[in-house]
N, C-alpha and C positions, 0 to 999 in steps of 0.2 A: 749183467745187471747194472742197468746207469752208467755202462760205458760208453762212449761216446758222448753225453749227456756233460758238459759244463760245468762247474759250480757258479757262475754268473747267470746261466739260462733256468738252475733251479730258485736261486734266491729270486729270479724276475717274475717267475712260477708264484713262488708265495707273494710276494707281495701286490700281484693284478690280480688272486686270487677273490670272489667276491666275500664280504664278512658270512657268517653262519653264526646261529645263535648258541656261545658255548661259553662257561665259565674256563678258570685257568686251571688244568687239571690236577687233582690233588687227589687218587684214589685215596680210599683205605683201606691200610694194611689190616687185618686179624690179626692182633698180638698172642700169635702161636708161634713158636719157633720150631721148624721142620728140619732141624739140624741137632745133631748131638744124641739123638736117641732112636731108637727103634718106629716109633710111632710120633708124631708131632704133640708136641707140652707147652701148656700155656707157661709151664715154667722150668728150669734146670737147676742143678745144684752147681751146675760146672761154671766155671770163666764164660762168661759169653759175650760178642759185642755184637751191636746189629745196626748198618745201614740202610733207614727208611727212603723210601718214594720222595717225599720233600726235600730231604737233605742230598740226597743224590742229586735232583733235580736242582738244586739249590748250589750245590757246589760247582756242574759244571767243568766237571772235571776232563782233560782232557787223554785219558787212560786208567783204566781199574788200577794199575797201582799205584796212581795217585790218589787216591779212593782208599785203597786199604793202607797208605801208608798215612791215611789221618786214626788210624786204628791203633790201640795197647797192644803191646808182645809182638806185633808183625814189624819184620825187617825188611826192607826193601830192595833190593841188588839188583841195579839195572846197566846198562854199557850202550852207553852214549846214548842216541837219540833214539825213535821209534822203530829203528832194525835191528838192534842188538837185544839179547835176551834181555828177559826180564822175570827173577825169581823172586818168591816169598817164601821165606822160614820164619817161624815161628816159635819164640821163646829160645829162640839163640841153634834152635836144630838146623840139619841142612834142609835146603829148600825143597829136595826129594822124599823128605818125612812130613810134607802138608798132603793130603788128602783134599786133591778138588773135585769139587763138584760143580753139574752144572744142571743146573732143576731136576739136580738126583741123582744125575749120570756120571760117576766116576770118568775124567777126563786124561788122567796121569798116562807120559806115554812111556812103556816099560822098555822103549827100541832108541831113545837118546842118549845122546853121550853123559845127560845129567844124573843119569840113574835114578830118570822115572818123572823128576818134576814139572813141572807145567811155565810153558809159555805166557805168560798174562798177557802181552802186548798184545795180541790177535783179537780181545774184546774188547767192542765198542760199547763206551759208557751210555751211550744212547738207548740202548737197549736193555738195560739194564733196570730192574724194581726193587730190587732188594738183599743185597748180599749179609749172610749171618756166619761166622767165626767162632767158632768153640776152639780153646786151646785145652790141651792134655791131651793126654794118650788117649784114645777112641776106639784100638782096636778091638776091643769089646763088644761095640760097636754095627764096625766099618769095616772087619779083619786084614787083610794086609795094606801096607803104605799110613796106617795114621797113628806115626808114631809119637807126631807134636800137637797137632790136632786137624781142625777141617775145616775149608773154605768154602761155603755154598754160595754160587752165586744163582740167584733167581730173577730171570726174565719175567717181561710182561707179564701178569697174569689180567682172566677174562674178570669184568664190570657187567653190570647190568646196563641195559641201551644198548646202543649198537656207536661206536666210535670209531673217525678216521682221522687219522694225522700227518701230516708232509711238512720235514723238517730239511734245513738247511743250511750246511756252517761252511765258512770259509775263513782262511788265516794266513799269516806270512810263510812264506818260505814255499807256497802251494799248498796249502794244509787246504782238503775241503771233507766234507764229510756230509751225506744224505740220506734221507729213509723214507720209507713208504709205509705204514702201518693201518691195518684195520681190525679192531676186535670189539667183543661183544658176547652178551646174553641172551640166550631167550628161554622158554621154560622150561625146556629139558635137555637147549642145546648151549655151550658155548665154545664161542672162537676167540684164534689170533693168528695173525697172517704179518708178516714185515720181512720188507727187502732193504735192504741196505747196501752203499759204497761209499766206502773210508781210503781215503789216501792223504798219509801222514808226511807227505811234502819232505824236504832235505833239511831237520832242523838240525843236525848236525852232518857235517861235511861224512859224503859217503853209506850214512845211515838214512835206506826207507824201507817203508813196509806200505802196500795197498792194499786191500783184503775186500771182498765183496761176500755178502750171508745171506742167506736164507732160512724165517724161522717161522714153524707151523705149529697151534698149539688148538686139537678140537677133545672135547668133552659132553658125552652124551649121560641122558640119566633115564635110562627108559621105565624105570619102577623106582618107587620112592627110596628103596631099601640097594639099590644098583648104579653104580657108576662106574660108565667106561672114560678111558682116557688114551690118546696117542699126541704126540709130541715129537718132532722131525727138526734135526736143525740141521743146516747147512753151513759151510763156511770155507774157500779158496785165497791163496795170498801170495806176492810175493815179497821176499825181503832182500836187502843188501846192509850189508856191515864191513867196514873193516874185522877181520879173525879176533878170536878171542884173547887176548893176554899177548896181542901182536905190537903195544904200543899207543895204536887208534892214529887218529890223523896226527898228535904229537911226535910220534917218536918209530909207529913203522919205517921201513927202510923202503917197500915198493906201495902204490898206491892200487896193489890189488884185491880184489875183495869179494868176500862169502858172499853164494846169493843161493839161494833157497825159495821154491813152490812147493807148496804143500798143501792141503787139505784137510779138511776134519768132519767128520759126518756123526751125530748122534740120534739116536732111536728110543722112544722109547713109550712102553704100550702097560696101560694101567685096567683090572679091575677092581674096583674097593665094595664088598658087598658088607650092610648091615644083617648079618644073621637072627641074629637076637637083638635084646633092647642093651644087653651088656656086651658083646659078642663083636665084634668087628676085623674084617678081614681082608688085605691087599696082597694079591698078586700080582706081579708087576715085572715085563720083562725089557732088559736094554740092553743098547751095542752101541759102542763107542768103537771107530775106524781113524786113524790120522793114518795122510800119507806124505811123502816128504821126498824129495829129489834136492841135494843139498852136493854143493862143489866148494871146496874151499881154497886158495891159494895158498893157503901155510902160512908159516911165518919166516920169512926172506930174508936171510940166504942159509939161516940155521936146520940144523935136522933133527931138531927136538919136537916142533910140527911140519911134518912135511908137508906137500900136496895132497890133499885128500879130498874124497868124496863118500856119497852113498847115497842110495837111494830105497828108502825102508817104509815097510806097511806092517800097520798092528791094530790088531782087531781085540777087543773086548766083548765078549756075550757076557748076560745072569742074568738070572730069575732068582726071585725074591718072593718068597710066601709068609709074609709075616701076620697072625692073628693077635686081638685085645682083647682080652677079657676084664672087666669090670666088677669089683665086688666091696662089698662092705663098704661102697659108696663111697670111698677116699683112696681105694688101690685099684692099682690097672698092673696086668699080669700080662706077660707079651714074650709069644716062643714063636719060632719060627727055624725057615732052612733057607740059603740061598746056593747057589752053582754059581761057577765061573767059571768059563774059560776065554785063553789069552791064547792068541795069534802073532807071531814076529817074525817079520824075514829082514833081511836086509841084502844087497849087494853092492858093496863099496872097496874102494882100496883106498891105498897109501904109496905114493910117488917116490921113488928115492934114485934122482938122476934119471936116470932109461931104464932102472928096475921098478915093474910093478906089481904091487902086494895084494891080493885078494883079502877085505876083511870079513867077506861074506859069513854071517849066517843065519839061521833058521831052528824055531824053537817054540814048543808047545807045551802048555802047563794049562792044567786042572785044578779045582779047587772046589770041596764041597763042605760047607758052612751049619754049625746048628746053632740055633739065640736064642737065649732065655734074659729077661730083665724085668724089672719090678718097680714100681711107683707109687707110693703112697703116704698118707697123713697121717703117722699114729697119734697126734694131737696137731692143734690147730696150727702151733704157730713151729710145727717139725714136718720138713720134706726130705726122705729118707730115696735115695735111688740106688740100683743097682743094676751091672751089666755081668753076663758069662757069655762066653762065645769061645767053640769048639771050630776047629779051621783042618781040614785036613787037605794038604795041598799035594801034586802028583811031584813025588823024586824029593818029599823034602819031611822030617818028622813032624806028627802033628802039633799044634801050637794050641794053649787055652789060657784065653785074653780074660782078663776082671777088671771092672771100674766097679766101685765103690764112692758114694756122694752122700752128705747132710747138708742140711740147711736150716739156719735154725732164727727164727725171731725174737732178740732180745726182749725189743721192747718197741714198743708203734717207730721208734726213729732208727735204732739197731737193730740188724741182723748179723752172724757169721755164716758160714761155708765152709766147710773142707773138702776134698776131695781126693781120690789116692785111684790110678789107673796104671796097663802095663797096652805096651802096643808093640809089631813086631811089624816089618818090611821083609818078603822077600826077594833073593838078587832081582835086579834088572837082566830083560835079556841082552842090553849089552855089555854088564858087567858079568853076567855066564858064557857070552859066546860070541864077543868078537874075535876075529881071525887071528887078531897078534896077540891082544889084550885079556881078553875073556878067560876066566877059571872059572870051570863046571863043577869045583869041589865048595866054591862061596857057599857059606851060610848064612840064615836069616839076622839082620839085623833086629835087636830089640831097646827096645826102652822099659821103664819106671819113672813115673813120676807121681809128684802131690803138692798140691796149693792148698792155700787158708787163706781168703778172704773176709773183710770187714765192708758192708754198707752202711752208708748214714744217710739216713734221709731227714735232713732238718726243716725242712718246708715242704711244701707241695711244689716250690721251684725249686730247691733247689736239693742233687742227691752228690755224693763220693763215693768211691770204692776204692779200696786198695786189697791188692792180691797179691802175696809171695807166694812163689813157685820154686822147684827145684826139682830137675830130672837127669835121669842119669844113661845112656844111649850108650850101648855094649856093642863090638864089631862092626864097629863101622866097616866099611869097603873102601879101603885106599889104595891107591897104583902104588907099585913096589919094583923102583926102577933098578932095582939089585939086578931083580928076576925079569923084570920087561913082564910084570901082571898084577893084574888085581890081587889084592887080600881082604880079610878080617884083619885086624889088629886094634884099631883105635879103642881109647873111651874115651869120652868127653860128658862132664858135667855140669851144666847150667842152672843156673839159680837166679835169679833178681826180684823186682817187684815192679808192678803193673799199677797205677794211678787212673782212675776217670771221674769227672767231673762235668756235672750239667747244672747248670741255673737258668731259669728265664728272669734275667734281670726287670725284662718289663714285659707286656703285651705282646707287644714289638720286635722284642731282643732276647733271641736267645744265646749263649757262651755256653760249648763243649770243651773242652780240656782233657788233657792226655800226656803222660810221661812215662819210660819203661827205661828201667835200669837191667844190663844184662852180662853178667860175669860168668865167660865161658874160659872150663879150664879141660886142656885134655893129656888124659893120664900118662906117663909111663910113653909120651911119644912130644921129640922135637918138634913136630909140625904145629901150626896155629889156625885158625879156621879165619876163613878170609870171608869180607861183603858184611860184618855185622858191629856193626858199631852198640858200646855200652851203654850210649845215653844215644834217646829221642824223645823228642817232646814236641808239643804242638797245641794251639788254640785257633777256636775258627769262632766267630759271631754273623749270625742271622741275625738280621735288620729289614723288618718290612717298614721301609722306609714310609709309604705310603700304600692306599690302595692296589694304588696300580706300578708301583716300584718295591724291589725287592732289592737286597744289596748283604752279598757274603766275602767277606776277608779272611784269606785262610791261611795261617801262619806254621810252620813247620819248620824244626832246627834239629837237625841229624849228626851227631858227635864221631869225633874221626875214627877212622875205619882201615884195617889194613886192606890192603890189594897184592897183586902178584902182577908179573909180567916175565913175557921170555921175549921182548925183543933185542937183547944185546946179547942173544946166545945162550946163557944162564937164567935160573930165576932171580929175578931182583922182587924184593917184598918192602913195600912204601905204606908209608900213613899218608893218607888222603886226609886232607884237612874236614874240618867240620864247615856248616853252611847253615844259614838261614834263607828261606825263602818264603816269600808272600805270594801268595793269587788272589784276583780278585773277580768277582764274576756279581755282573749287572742282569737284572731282569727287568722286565717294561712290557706291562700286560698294556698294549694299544689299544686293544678294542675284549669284545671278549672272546675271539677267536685265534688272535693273532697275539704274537708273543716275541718282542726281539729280545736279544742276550747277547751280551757284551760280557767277552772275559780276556782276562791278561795272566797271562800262567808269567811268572818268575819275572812279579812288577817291578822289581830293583835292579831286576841283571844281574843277578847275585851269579860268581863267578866261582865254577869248582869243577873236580872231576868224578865222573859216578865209577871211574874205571881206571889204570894208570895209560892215560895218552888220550883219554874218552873227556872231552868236555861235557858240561852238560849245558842244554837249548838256551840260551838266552830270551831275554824277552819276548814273548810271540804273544801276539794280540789276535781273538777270534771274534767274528763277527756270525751271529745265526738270527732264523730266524725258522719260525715253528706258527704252523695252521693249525687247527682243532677246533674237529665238529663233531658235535654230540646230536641224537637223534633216539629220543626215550620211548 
């Protein structure tokens, strides 16, 4: 897709393009949030943050986790530029306790060496509509893997008319990035269709990643009371990085380096029928596939990493039967079942001289699921929620998850919140079954936690919240180089407090704000948990400059943070200093078709490292530009 294809021959593409008559796009979202519960709620009792359609499009961002790290309680932990991972934990958990999603489709791969957590680097913010964050425990829920809470991100969805778009970004270092998109309504059908290709150029030495997607999204409604749905996405890539905790271009000894193809394919097929006028009912079936061919050079000339490979496939299936019921006009009653089953092979080794280690393996796990949860108004200004959820998984004892939620309104400008939930993870397959590493006696990882927040709403411009949290994550799974294996042992208990803030200071001007304090302490064990710093905070202002100018400054200050490294043979453990950084991202509606944007990711140069030996990108300046035609 778009290979061979330029980024000079696309941007020449849009701009010979002839005008078409279209304003500058700005759907709207439904203020329902499809995260955090059984069935979509116009409201929650939980923590929740949501990035809209404008602000996405507004900021410009050059990778989702710079996207979610303008968010409360998310942590960032990235390694160097656009090849090295890049993970999010949540409220100070690891990063394999977030539960992703991707328009629903659980994405977590249970066959990596993170034990389970998710890549972000691979999504293109271009495609992107809408991502929503619920922190706490979820398994209740979402059953295994949401033990800190859940990141949904939501692509396109379909408009009324029929719309087509061709965008086109290019930036130093060889940064370009392209898409092709076409969706639409009609009266009982709707589409989306987008290709895209992304190549994130050398912004730091040795680190790239190009990735190329494909995403399908059709929706039929052939009786007023019936809706089908299927959704197919595609996605191929490859990446290079200096190894992990090898030093990075500072401080490695050779200048060899990880490189990794992989794949990710998801599926996913909906019926939603209206049975009754109270009665409402989703079945809905998905398969999430990633595959991955992954060589690494180690870390030279030590034998703490050695040479190593693999190349691993894991498959996700579930069905999902969940019904509504509606009664006494202010409750909604919601049971249901879902099935899972997981697929994991791997065939990899580990190099040691002229000896080589087989770490192969191969492993299948079952999971069948009951859910019950409730929602309702016993008075007006009381939203009372609840979750149960019965998990029976194959080879491991049953698990029964609860969240419990209030929300209560003071007064027209006051509300609180509480909320108290338990979530549980179980092992990765490859902390059960790699060749050297792997133990098949690991237990399920769990959590408790509970927050209490305050909103004020003192204008219609302007609102606060503040959230304390505190949770507490039993057995962890840590390597135990006694024994050369995995264990249980950890605890670890995190507490802090979560800040947000929205004003429209004018028409014109809006200011978001954000600060999350996070004091992680872990029990009865030496070790420290690395990549999460105690303090971040951040402000951004929207400025519609003019009509046809828009103008966003995004401000972000991330407080220091420990890291690890084995490149002097040992572990060494450093404070990575703190950093400020600025972006700025320009928009210029030309005409009403045409749309340029101008943005400057890290306009100061602000100088740090996200990893020990890992700089992070210095100034890189993008130029795009973006067609849209609308046809009602």
């Amino acid at each position: 897709m778009f290979k061979g294809h330029s980024p000079l021959v696309a941007a020449i593409v849009l701009a010979l393009a002839p005008p078409v008559a279209a304003a500058v796009e700005d759907p709207t979202i439904e203020d329902v949030l499809v995260t955090g519960s059984h069935v979509p709620q116009p409201a929650l009792t939980a923590s929740v943050s949501v990035l809209d359609t404008p602000t996405i499009r507004a900021m410009n961002k050059r990778s989702v986790a710079e996207l979610l790290q303008t968010m409360p309680g998310l942590l960032v932990e990235q390694q160097g530029g656009p090849g090295g991972l890049t993970a999010v934990s949540i409220r100070g958990g690891e990063a394999n306790f977030t539960l992703v999603l991707l328009d629903g489709v659980q994405v977590n791969d249970s066959t990596n060496t993170r034990g389970g957590s998710y890549d972000f680097s691979s999504l293109n913010p271009a495609l992107i509509q809408r991502i929503e964050v619920v922190r706490g425990a979820l398994s209740a829920v979402y059953g295994s893997d949401a033990l800190a809470g859940v990141v949904n991100i939501i692509t396109r969805r379909n408009e009324e008319g029929h719309h087509q778009q061709l965008a086109g970004e290019v930036g130093e270092d060889d940064y370009n990035n392209q898409s092709l998109s076409a969706y639409g309504k009609l009266q009982t059908l709707n589409y989306g269709f987008n290709l895209s290709r992304r190549d994130d150029g050398e912004l730091v030495e040795g680190s790239t990643r190009d990735t190329d997607s494909a995403n399908m999204d059709l929706g039929w409604q052939p009786l007023d009371a019936h809706v089908l749905g299927l959704a197919y996405r595609y996605l191929d890539g490859h990446r290079t990085s200096y190894p992990e905790q090898s030093g990075g271009p500072r401080f490695a000894l050779i200048d060899e380096l990880d490189h990794s193809d992989y794949s990710d394919e998801a599926l996913a097929l909906t019926w939603q029928a209206d049975f009754m006028a109270n009665w409402r009912s989703l079945l809905s079936f998905s398969r999430f596939e990633h595959n991955e061919d992954y060589d690494s050079p180690g870390i030279y000339p030590f034998y703490e990493v050695p040479p190593n490979g693999a190349n691993t496939d894991f498959r996700r299936d579930e069905v999902r039967w969940v019904n509504s019921l509606s009664f006494l006009d202010t409750y909604q009653l919601t049971l249901g079942a879902d099935y899972r089953e997981e697929r994991g092979k791997s065939v990899g080794y580990l190099e040691f001289g002229s000896l080589l280690l087989p770490t192969d393996f191969k492993l299948n796990r079952d999971s069948t699921g009951l859910i019950a949860g409730i929602s309702g108004h016993p008075m007006p200004q009381l939203l009372l929620q609840g979750s149960l959820r019965y998990d029976d998984p194959a080879d491991f004892a049953g698990e029964t998850s609860t969240r419990l939620g209030a929300s209560y309104e003071l007064n027209p400008a006051l509300s609180a919140s509480v909320n108290w939930g338990e979530g549980y993870k179980l092992p990765s397959f490859f902390a059960l079954g790699h060749g050297l590493l792997g133990n098949p006696d690991l237990q399920p990882e769990t959590s408790t936690g509970w927050d209490a927040g305050l909103g004020w709403q003192s204008t219609e411009s302007l609102r606060v919240d503040a959230t304390y949290f505190s949770n507490d994550f039993h057995d962890l799974i840590d390597f135990d180089p006694n024994n050369f294996t995995n264990v249980n042992r950890n605890e670890v208990r995190t507490s802090g407090v979560e800040l947000q803030a929205a004003w429209s200071a004018h028409t014109e001007l809006d200011l978001q704000a954000q600060a999350t304090y996070t004091d992680i302490d872990v029990k009865d064990n030496a070790s420290v948990l690395l990549g999460r710093p105690q303090w971040k905070a951040g402000v951004y202002a929207r400025w519609q400059l003019s009509p046809n100018w828009l103008a966003l400054l995004d401000y972000q200050w991330t407080g220091d943070q420990l890291a690890s490294s084995l490149h002097t043979g040992e572990t060494v453990v450093q404070s990575l200093d703190d950093f400020h950084r600025f972006d700025l991202a320009l928009h210029w509606q030309v005409m009403p078709a045409l749309n340029v944007e101008l943005a400057v990711d890290n306009m100061f140069d602000e100088q740090y490292q996200t990893a020990v030996g890992f700089d992070n990108p210095g100034r890189v300046v993008r130029l795009g530009l973006r067609l849209h035609n609308t046809v009602n």
